[in-house]
C-alpha positions, 0 to 999 in steps of 0.5 A, spaced: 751 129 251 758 126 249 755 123 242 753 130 238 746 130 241 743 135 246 736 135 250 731 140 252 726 138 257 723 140 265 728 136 270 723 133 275 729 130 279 735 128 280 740 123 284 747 123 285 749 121 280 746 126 275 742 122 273 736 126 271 729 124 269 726 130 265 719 131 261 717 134 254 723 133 253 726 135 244 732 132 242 737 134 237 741 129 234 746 133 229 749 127 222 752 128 217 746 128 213 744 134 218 740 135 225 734 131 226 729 132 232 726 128 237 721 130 242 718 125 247 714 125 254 719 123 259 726 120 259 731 118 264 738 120 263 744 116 265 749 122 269 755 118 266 753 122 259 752 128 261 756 133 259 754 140 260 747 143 263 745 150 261 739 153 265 734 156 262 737 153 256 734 153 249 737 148 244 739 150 238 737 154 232 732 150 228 
């Protein structure tokens, strides 16, 4: 993500615009004060914000 932010989850679907629907998603949001973590059902993540996609990915170190 282009905002210090990155997402895990289960991609559902996608178009051609990257635009990604994903579930069970954690997002870790890194601040100043240190990372905080969001978990959430499902999303639907605009492709304009996308920047790099990891298969099998895991996030980060917690």
């Amino acid at each position: 993500m282009k905002n210090d932010k990155e997402m895990v989850g289960t991609l559902l679907g996608f178009d051609g615009y990257v635009n990604m629907v994903l579930a069970d998603v954690t997002e870790f949001e890194f601040t100043a004060q240190g990372k905080r973590i969001t978990k959430l059902p499902h999303i639907l993540l605009n492709g304009s914000n996308i920047v790099m996609m990891v298969p099998g990915g895991e996030g980060p170190e917690i």
